[in-house]
N, C-alpha and C positions, 0 to 999 in steps of 0.2 A: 445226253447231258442236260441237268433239267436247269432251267432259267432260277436266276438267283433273284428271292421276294424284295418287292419295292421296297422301301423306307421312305416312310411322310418327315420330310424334314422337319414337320411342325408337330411331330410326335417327337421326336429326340429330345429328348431333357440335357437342357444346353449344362456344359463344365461347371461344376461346382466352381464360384471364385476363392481362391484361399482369402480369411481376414484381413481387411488393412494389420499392419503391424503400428501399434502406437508409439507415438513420438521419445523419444527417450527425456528422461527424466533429469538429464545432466541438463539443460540448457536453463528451464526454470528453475532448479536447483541454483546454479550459479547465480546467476538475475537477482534474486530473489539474496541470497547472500551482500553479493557485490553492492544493490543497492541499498539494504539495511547498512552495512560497516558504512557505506561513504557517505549516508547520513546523518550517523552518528557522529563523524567526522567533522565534516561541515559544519552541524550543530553546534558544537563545540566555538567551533569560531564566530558563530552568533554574539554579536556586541550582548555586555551583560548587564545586569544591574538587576533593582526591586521592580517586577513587569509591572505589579500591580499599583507603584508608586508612579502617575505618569507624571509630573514635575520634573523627578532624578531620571529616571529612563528616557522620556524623551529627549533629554540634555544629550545624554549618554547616544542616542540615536543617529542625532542631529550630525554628534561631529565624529560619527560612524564614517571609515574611509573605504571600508571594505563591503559594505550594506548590500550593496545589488551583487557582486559578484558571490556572496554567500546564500544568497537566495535563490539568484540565478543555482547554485552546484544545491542547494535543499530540492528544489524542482526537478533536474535531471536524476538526483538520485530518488527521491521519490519516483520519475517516472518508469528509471530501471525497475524498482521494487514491486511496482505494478505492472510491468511487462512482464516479471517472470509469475505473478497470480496467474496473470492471464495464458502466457502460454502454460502453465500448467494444465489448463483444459486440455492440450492438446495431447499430454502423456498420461491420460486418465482414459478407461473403456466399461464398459458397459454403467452398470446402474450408477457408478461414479460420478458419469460425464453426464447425468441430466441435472445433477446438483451443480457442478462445477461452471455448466453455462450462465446460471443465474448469479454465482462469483464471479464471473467475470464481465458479466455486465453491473456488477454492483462496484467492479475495482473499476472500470470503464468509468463509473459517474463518480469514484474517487478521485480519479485523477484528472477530471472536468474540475469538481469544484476545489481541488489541488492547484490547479490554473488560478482558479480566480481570488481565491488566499492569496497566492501569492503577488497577484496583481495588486491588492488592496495593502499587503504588508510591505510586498517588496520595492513596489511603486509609490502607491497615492500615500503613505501613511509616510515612507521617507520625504517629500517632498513636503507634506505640512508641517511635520517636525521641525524641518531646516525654516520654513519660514514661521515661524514660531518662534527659533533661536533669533533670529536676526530683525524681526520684526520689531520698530519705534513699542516703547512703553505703550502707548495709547492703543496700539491694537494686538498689546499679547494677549490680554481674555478674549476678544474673537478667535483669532489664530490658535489658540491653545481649545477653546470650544472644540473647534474644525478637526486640530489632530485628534480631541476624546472620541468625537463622533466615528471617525474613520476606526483607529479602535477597536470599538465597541461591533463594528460592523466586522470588523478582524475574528473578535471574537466570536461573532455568530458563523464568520466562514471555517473557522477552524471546528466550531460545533459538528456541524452538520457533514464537515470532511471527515470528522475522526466516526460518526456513525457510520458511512457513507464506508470507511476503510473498514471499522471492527463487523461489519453486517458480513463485508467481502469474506472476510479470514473466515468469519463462522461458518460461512459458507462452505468455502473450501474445506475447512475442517470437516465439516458433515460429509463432504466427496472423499478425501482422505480415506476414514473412518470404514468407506466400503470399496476402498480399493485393497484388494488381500496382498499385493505383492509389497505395501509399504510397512514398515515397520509401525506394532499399531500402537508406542509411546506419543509418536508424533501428531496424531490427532488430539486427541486432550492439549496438548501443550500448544498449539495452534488456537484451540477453545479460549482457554483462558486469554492466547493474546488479543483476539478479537473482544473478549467481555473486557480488555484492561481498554481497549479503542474507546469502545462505548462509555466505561466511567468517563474518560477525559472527554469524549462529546459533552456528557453530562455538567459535568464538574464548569468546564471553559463557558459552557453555555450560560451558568447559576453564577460563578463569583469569579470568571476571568482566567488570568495564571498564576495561579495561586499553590500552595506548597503542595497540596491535595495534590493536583494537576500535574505537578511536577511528580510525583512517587509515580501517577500512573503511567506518565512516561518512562521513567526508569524501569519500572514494571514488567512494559511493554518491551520493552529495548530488551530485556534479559531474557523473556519468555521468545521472543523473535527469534534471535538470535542462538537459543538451547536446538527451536525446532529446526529453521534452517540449514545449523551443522549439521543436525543426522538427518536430515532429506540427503544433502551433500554426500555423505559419507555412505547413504543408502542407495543415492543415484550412481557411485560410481563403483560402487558393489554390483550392483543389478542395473545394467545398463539398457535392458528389452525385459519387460513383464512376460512377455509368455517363456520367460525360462526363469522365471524370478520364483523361488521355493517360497512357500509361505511362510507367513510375516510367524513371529515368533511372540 
């Protein structure tokens, strides 16, 4: 009986590993929903008035009863909004997910200087309004200075936030764009909501909140809202990409 040949362990070509399997597309889906509506929301119940009239607005601000806890619910759902950007990286594979890291680190420093807006809005700028309201004759032009200033400074955070968001989406969009298992309406319509972000960085940055300002918001709010339905509706159709038929 003749001896059976050695085997070099270190010659055996170890087990193919089967692919990770990518994250499902329902959770960023929902996120990403959930916190566009509850923004929307919220917004709504932002004290109103002429933004760019600060006299009448400021008044309006001052004897705002609801001010921080609306800001406070802008922030949360802003940061749902950008949790499901970000986990969106996670149900994205191959040449997709090297564009999608650089989205989510650019919704990463949107929702940094999303922080700090709101810091200046929903904090420092309610607190000089109110002493503005209340402040002796002799020191409303200082006090009223102090709120333009803060302001102004509002306005440069909101600038640089709304780049800072439309860069993210375009981003993503571009990742979108080469994942085959998503339906490929929703790339373009992600495009445009990123280019409406950037008007309004623009726009906020050059003359405030101003009507302009306000279309590209609605703009944005519509385009948001067309793509993230059919992510939704596409995520719970195709719930795992490696069995998702291509996009049509």
């Amino acid at each position: 009986m003749s001896a059976r040949p050695a085997v070099d362990p270190a010659a055996t070509p170890a087990p193919a590993q089967p692919p990770a399997r990518p994250a499902s597309l329902r959770l960023p889906a929902a996120l990403l929903l959930t916190g566009q509506l509850l923004y929307i929301v919220v917004t709504f119940l932002h004290t109103g008035g002429e933004a760019n009239d600060h006299h009448d607005v400021f008044a309006e601000y001052a004897d705002s009863s609801s001010w921080t806890v609306v800001h406070l619910g802008q922030f949360a759902s802003m940061a749902i909004f950008l949790a499901g950007l970000i986990a969106l990286l996670s149900a994205l594979h191959g040449p997709a997910r090297g564009t999608a890291r650089f989205g989510a680190a650019a919704a990463t420093a949107a929702l940094a200087l999303y922080g700090a807006l709101q810091a200046v809005d929903g904090v420092a700028l309610k607190h000089a309004v109110t002493a503005w309201a209340g402040a002796p004759a002799a020191e409303k032009a200082a006090r009223f200075a102090s709120a333009e200033a803060i302001r102004w400074l509002e306005w440069g955070m909101r600038s640089y936030q709304n780049f800072a968001l439309g860069l993210a989406v375009l981003l993503f969009a571009a990742a979108v764009a080469r994942a085959a298992w998503i339906p490929r309406p929703i790339a373009p319509l992600m495009a445009l909501a990123g280019l409406a972000y950037l008007v309004q960085g623009w726009v906020v940055g050059s003359e405030g909140f101003s009507s302009t300002e306000s279309l590209a918001i609605v703009a944005a709010y519509a385009l948001d809202l067309a793509w993230m339905i059919w992510l939704v509706v596409a995520a719970w159709r195709t719930p795992a990409p490696e069995t998702a038929s291509p996009r049509r």
